[in-house]
MARLUM-480772 format. One record per residue: residue in three letters; x, y, z of N, C-alpha, C in turn. Coordinates in steps of 0.1 Angstrom, whole numbers, plus 5000, padded with zeros to 4 digits. Example, Ala and Ser with C-alpha at 12.3 -4.5 7.8 and 13.67 -1.06 7.14 Angstrom:
2
ALA513249435078512349555078513249675078 SER512849785071513749895071512950005079 
END
This chain:
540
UNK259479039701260479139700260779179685 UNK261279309683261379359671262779309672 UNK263479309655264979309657265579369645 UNK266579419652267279569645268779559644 UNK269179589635270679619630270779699628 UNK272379779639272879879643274079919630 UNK274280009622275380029616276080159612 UNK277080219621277880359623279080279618 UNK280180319615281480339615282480329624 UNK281480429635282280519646282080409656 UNK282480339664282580219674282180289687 UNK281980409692281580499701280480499699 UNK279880569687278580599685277380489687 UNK278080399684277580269678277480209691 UNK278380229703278580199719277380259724 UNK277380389722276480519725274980469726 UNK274780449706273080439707272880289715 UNK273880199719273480099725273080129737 UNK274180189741273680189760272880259762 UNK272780409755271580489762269980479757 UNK270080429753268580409745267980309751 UNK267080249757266080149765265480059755 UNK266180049743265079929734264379839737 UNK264779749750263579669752262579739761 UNK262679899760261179939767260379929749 UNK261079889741260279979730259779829720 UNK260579719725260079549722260979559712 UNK262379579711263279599703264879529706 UNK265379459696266679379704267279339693 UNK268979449695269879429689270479279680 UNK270279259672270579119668272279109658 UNK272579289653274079249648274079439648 UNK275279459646275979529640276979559630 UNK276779639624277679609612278979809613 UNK279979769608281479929608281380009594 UNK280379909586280279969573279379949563 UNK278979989557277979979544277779809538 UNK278979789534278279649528278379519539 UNK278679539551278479479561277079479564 UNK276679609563274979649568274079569563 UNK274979589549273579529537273779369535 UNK274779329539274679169546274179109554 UNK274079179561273479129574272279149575 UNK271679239565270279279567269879159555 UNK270579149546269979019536269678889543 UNK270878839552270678749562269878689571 UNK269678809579268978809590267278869587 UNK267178949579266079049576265479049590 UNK265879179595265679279605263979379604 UNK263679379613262679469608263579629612 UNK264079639617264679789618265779839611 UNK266379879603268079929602268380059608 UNK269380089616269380229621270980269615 UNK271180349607272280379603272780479598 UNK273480499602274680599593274480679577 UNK274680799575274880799558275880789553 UNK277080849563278280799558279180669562 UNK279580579552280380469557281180409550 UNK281880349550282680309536282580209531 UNK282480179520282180079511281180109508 UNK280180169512278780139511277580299519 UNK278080419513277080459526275880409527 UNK274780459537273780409542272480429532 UNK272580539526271280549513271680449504 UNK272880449497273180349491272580229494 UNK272580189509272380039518270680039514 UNK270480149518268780159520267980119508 UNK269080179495268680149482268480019473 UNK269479969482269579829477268879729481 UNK268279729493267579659500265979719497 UNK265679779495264479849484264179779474 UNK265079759466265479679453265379569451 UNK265579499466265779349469264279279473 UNK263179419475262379399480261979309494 UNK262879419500263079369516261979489519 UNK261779439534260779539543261279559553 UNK261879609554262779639567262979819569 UNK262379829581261979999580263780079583 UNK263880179576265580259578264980349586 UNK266380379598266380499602267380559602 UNK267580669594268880729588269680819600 UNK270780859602271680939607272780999598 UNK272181119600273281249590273781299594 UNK275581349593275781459603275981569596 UNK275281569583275681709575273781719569 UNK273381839572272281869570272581949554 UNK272181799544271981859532270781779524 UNK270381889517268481879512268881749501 UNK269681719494269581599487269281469492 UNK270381479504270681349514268781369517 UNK268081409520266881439528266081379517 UNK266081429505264781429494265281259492 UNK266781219493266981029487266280999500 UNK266481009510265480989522264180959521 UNK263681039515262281039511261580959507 UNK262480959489262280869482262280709484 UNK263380679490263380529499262780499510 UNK261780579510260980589523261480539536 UNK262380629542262780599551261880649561 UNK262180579572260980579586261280719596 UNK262680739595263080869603264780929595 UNK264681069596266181119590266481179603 UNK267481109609268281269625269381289625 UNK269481419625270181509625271381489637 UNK272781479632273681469646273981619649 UNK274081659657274081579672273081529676 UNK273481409679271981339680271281329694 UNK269981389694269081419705268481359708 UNK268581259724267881149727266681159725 UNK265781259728264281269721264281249713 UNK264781319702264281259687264281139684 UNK265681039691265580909690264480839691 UNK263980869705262880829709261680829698 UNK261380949697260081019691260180919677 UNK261580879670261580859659260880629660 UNK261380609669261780529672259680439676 UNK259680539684257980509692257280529676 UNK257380619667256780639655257180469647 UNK258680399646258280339636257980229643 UNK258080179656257480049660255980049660 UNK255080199666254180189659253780179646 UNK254680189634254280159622253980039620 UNK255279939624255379789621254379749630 UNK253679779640252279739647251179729636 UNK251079889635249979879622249979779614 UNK251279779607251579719594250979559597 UNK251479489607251179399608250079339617 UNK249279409622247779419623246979439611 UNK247079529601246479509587247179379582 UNK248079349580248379239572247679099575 UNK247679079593247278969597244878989594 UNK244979109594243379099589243379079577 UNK244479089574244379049554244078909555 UNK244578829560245278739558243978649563 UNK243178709573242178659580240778639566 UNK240778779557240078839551239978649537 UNK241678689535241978569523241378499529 UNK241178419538241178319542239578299545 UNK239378359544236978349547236578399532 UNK237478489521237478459511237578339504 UNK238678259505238878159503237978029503 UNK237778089517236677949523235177939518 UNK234678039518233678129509233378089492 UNK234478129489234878029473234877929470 UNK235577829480234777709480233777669484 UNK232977709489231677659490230677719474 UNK231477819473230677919465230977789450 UNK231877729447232277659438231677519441 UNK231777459452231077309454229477349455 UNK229277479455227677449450227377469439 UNK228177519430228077539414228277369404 UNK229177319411229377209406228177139410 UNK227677139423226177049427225577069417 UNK225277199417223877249410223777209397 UNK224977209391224977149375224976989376 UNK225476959383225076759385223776749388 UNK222976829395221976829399220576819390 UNK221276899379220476979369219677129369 UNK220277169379219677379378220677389370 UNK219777489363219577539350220677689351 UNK221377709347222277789341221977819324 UNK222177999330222578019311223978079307 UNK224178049293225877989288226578069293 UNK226478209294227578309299227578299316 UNK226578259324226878269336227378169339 UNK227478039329228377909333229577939332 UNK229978009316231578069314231878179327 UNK231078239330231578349340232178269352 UNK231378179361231778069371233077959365 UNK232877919358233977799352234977929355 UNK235278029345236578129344236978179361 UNK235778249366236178239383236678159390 UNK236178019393236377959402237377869397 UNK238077889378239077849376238977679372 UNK238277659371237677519366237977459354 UNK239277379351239477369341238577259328 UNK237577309327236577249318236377369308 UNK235877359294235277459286233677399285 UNK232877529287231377539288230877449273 UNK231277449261230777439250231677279246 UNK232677209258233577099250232276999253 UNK232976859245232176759248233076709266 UNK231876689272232176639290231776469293 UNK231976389300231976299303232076279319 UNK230576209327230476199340231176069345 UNK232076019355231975909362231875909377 UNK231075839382231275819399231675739407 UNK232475789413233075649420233175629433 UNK232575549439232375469450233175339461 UNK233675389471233675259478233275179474 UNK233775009479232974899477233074859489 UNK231774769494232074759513232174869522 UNK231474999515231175089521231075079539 UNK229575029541229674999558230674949560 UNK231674849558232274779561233674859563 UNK233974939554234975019556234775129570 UNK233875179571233575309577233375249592 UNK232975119594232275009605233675069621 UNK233075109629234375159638234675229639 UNK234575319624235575419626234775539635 UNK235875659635235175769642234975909633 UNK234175999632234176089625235276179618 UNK236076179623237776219616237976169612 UNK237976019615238775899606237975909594 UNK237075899593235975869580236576019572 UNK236376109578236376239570238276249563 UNK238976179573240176159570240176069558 UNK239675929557239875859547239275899535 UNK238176059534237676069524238876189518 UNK239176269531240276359523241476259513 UNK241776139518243076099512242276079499 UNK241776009498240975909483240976089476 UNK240176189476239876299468241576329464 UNK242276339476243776379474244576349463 UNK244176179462244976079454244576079439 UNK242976059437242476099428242576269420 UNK242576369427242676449421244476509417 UNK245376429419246576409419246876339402 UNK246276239402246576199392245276279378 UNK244676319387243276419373244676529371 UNK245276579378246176689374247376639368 UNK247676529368248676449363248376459348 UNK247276419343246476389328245876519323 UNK245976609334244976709329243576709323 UNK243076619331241776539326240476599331 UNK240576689341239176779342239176779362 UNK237876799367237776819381237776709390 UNK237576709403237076609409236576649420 UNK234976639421234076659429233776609443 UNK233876579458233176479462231476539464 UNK230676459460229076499461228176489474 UNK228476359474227676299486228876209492 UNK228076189505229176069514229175939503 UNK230275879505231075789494230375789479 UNK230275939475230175949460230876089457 UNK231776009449232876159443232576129429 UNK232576249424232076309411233776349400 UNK233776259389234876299377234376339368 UNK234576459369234276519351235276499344 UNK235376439333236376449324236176529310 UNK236976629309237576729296237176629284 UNK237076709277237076649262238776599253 UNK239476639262241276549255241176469267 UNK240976419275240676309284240076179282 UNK239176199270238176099261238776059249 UNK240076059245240175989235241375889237 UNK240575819225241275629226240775599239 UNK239575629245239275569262240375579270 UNK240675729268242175769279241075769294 UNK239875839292239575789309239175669315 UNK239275599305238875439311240775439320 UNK241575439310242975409318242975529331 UNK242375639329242775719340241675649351 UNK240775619350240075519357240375409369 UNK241275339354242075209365243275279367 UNK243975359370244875389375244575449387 UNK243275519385242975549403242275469415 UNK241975319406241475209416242575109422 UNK243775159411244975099416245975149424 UNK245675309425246375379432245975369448 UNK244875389446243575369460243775249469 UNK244175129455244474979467246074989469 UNK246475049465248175049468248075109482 UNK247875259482247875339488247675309499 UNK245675329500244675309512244475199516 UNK244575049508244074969510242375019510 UNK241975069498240675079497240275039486 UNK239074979487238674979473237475019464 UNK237875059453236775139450236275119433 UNK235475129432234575079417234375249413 UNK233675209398234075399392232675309379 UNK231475369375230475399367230475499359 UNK230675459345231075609337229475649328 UNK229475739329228075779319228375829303 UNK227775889300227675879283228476059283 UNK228776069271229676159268227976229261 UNK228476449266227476539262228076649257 UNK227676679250227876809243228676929251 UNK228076939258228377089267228077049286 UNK228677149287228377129303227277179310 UNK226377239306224477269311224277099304 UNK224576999299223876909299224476769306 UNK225376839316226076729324225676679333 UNK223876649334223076629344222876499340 UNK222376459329222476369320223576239325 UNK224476329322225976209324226076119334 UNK225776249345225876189359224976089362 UNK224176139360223176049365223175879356 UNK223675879343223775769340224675699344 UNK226175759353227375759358226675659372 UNK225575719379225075689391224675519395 UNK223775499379222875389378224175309372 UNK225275369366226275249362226675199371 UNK227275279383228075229395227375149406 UNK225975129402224975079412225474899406 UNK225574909394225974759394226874709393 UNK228074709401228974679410228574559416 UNK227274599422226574469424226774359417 UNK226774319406227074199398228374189391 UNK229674309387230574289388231674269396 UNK231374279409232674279420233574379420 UNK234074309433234974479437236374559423 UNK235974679428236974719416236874749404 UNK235874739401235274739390235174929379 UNK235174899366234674979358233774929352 UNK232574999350231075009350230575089338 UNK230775079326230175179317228975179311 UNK228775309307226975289310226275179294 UNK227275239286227175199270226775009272 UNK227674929280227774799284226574749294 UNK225974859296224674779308223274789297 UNK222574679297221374669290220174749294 UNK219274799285218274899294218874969305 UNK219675079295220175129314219175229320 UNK218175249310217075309316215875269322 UNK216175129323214875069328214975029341 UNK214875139352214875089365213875029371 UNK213874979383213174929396212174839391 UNK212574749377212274659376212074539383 UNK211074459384210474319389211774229385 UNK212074129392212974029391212373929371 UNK213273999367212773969349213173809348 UNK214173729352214273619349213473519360 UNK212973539369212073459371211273509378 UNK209973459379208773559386208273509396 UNK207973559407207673529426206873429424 UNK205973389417205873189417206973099420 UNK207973159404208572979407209573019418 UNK209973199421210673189436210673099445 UNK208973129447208273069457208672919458 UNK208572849447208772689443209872669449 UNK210572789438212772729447212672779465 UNK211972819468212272829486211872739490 UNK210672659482210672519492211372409486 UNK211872399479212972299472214072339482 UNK213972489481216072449487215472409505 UNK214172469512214472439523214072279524 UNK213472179511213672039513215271999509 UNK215772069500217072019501217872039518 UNK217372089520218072159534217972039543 UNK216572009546216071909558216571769554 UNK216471719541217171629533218871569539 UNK219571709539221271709544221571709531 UNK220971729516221471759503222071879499 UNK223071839504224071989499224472009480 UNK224471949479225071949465223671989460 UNK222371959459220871959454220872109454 UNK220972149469220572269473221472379469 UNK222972379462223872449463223472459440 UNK223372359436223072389422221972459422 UNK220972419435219472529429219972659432 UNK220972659444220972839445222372899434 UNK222672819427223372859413222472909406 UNK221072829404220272849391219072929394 UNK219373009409218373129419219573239408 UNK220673249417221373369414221773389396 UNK221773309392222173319376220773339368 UNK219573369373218373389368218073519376 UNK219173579387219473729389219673849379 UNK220873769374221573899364220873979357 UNK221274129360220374239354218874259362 UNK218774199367217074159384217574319387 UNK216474359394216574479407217074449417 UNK218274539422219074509439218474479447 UNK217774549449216274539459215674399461 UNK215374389451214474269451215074129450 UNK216174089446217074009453217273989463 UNK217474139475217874139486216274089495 UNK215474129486214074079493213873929494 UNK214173899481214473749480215273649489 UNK216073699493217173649500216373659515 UNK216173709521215273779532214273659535 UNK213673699523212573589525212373499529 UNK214073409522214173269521214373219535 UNK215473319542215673299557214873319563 UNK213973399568212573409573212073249571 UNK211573189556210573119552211872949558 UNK212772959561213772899564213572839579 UNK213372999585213072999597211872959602 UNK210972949597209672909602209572809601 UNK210072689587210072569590210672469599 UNK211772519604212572459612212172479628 UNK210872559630210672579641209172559642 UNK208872489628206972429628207872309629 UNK209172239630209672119631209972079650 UNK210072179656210372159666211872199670 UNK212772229660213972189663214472339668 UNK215772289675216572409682217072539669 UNK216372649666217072729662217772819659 UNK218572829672219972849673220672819671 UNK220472659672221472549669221472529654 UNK220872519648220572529632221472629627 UNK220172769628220472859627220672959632 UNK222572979639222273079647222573239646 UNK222673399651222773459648221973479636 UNK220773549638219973519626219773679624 UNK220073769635220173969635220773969625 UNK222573869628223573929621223673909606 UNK222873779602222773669592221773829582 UNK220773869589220373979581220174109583 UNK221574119587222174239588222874249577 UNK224174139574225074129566224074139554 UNK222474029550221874079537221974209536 UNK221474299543221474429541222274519535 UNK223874449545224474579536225374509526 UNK224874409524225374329510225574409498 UNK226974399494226974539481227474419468 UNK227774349466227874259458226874159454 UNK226274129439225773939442226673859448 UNK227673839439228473709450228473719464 UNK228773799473228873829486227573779488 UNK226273839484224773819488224873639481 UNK225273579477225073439469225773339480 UNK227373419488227973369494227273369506 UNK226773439514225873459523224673359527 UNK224373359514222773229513223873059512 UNK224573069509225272969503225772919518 UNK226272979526226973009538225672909548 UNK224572999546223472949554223172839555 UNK222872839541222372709533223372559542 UNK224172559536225472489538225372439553 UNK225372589560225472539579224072449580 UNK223172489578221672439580221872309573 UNK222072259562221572159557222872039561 UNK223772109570224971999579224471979589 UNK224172059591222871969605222371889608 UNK221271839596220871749592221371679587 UNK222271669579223471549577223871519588 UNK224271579598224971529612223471429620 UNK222471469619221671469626221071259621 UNK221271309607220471189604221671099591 UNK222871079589223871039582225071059590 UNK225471129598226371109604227571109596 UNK227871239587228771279580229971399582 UNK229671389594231071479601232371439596 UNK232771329597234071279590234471319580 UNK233471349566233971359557234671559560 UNK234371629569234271769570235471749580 UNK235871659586237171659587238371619581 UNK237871539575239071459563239071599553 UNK238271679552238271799544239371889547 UNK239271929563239972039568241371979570 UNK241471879574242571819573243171829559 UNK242871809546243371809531243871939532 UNK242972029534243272169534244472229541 UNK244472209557245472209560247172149557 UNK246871979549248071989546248571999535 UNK247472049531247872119516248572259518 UNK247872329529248372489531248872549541 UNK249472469551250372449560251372579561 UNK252272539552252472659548252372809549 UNK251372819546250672969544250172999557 UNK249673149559249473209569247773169570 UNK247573029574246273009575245272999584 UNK244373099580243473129590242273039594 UNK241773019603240072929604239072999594 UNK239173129591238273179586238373149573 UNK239673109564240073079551238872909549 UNK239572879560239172739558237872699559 UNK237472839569235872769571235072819557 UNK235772949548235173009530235672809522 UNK236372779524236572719517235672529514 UNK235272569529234272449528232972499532 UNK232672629524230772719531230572709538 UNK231372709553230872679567231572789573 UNK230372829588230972919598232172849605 UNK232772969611233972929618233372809633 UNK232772919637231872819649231772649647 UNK231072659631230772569632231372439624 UNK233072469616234072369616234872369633 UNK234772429642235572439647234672289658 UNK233672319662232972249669232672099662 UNK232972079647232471939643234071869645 UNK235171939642236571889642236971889660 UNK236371949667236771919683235471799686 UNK234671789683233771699688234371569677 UNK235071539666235471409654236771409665 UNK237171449663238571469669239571429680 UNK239071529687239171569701240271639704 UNK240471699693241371859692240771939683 UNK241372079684241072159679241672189667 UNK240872289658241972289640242972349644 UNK243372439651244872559652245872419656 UNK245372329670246272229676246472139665 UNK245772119652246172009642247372079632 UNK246572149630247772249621248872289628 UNK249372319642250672309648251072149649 UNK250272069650250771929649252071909635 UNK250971979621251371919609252971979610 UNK252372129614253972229610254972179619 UNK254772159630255872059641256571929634 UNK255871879629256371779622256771769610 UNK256771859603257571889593258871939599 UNK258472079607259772109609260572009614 UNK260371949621261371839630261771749616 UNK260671759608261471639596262471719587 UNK262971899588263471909582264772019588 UNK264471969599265972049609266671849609 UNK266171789604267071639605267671629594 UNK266871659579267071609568267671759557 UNK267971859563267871969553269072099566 UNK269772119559270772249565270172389565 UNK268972389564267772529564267972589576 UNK268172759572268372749584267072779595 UNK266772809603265672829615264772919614 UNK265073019607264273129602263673099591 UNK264473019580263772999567262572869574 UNK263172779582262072689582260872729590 UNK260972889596259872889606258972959593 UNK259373059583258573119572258173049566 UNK258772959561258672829549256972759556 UNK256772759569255572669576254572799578 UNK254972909579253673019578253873079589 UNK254973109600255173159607256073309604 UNK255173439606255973539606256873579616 UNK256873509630258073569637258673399645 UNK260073419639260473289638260873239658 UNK260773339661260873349678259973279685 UNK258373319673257173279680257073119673 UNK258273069665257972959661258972849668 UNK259972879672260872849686260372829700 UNK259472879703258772869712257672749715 UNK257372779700256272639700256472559692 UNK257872529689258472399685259472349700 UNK259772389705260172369722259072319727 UNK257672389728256672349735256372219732 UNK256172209720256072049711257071949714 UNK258071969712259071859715259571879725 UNK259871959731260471969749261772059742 UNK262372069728263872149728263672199718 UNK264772319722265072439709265172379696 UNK264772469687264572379673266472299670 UNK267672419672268672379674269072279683 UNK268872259691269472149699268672049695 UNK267472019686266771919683267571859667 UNK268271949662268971949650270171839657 UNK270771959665271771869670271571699679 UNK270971699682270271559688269971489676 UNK269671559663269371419654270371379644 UNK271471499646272771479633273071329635 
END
């Protein structure tokens, strides 16, 4: 519905155009009235009406006056004037304020009409072109950006631009870089890429890439430090300006967006910076050295800044394993798989120290080949032995699945180390009979970290073993399980300190690693047979 404010003087008239006129045949509905001029022009400020039908004479305020001011105010709100003196000035200020209809009193319900059907079809028009405007911006808009994310490709890319048609695009699409400054590429990447994405669903992924660009490019406009690209899936592109580069302002604008990222998203992400270039036709250069820095994340761990200046030969890719060569590989796979059958953990754990530290600066690749190998060549002996391997070694998809999308050395070192470890307790169980010591372990652990919110999976990083497989040597030593030991310990503290200590029940259920002290009440009841209270009171 359209809506219009009525404003005559005359309380009749004003009665009049109400009743006899059918406005809602016309999609039109009275919303105020106003007895006088600057009533009119209040109410129209207020409300902004698309109609005003009024008067020219009124007090305080006549109606040209009203019409003028609201003109002025740059309102849109169409006038329809009522005169009762037919004079050519009143007519020409009409004009001029473009009003939608001038009538003449006595006023003739046709002309009302006629005036009336004229301006609702106007404000149809009006707002049918506006809404194709608006359609228009908006495929303009969308159009622009694509028209600009492939300008930005194409220069990472390396197509060739000449200088004025770079400055023409930069100036268009409003890019705050200059074509002729010195530029600077970094890229930055997830770390744990699969790992992040692992579950998710198409929105979600596309959702967590909107927030990361959001965040990042929040603080690039914070510094005024230049653009932010995304290129490829989990590779976004920072150009940084040439006042962004001094005193290594982008190294800090750097970590401030790996810090904002883990605050925020709980994500984490590494950033590779390339070499600083002249101009922006040679920002192909940057990037790509930006690309090969962030590839070695691999050897510094998550979070990381990566500059290209600090990597040796940063040009010398897809290099052969330079610190040692597939002989003595060969040698250390059957060492560590005799350390293995041995039950020499310690043997086998320094050789794969002195595998991985004869990595550093190696090809990713070929590490990961390495690694591969070893399990494979792992696997064959243990089954030219006869032995169960499953039981050895089991899960052996997932064992190199996880090599695969291994984005770290350590993680890839922790992995083999992991292996290693389970396999070569086997044989210790098998032929020494050293399960004990792997419980007297888990036990230390536990009552050392009791406390804390501790998980099987903490415990089983902390002694290189699968969960499966402390879980199964401490129920078979045992003959309970770790979670039932670890409620043993915290049970018995607590009971030693609802006797000896005025704490109250909540601090002693957090104090033991319990986040909901209710769920700690429950199974300190279950334990002793009574409420941690009434067990307080029973021992004053």
């Amino acid at each position: 519905m359209l809506r219009m404010v009525l404003a005559d003087d005359d309380f009749i008239v004003r009665e009049t155009l109400r009743e006899v006129i059918p406005w809602e045949e016309y999609g039109i509905t009275i919303v105020g009235e106003a007895e006088h001029g600057q009533q009119a022009f209040d109410l129209c400020s207020e409300l902004a009406p698309d109609i005003l039908f009024t008067d020219i004479k009124m007090p305080f305020m006549d109606g040209l006056e009203v019409a003028m001011n609201l003109k002025e105010a740059g309102s849109r709100t169409k006038i329809i004037i009522i005169s009762g003196i037919q004079d050519f000035n009143y007519a020409k200020t009409a004009l001029e304020i473009n009003a939608e209809g001038y009538i003449l009193k006595p006023i003739k319900i046709n002309d009302i009409r006629e005036v009336i059907t004229k301006v609702v079809s106007n404000i149809d028009m009006e707002r049918n072109m506006h809404h194709k405007i608006e359609q228009l911006k908006q495929q303009l808009n969308g159009n622009s950006r694509l028209m600009k994310e492939k300008f930005l490709r194409d220069l990472l890319l390396g197509i060739t631009f000449n200088g004025q048609e770079i400055r023409d695009k930069l100036d268009y699409f409003q890019l705050p870089l200059q074509a002729d400054n010195c530029l600077m590429v970094a890229v930055m990447q997830m770390d744990n890429y699969l790992k992040q994405i692992e579950n998710k669903k198409e929105a979600e992924k596309q959702l967590m890439s909107f927030s990361i660009q959001n965040i990042t490019d929040e603080i690039f406009r914070n510094y005024d430090a230049g653009i932010v690209h995304c290129l490829n899936e989990n590779e976004f592109v920072l150009i940084f300006n040439e006042k962004s580069q001094h005193d290594d302002k982008h190294i800090q604008i750097c970590e401030e967006i790996i810090q904002s990222l883990f605050k925020y998203l709980k994500i984490s992400v590494s950033i590779g910076t390339g070499n600083q270039v002249g101009s922006i036709d040679r920002v192909y250069g940057s990037y790509k050295n930006a690309v090969h820095a962030v590839q070695h994340k691999f050897y510094t761990g998550l979070r990381s800044i990566i500059r290209i200046e600090d990597i040796t030969n940063p040009w010398h890719a897809n290099r052969e394993l330079d610190s040692m060569d597939y002989t003595n590989l060969f040698e250390a796979e059957n060492r560590l798989i005799g350390f293995m059958m041995l039950g020499d953990t310690n043997g086998g754990l320094q050789l794969l120290d002195t595998i991985f530290n004869g990595f550093l600066n190696s090809d990713v690749e070929s590490i990961r080949g390495f690694c591969m190998e070893l399990i494979s060549g792992t696997y064959r002996k243990v089954y030219e032995m006869g032995e169960d391997l499953e039981r050895i070694l089991p899960n052996r998809n997932l064992v190199l699945f996880n090599i695969l999308k291994a984005e770290h050395i350590q993680e890839m070192k922790l992995l083999m180390t992991s292996i290693f470890v389970e396999a070569a307790n086997y044989y210790t169980h098998k032929y020494n009979q050293k399960h004990l010591d792997l419980v007297n372990k888990i036990k230390a652990i536990i009552k050392r970290q009791y406390t804390q919110n501790l998980s099987l999976s903490e415990i089983a990083d902390e002694v290189f073993m699968s969960v499966t497989y402390i879980c199964s040597v401490f129920k078979r030593e045992t003959g309970e399980t770790i979670n039932e030991y670890l409620n043993q310990v915290r049970m018995e503290e607590a009971g030693r300190l609802l006797k000896t200590t005025k704490m109250k029940i909540w601090e002693i259920a957090e104090g033991l690693g319990y986040d909901n002290h209710n769920y700690f009440s429950t199974a300190f009841k279950k334990y002793t047979g009574l409420q941690p209270q009434q067990y307080r009171n029973e021992h004053k």
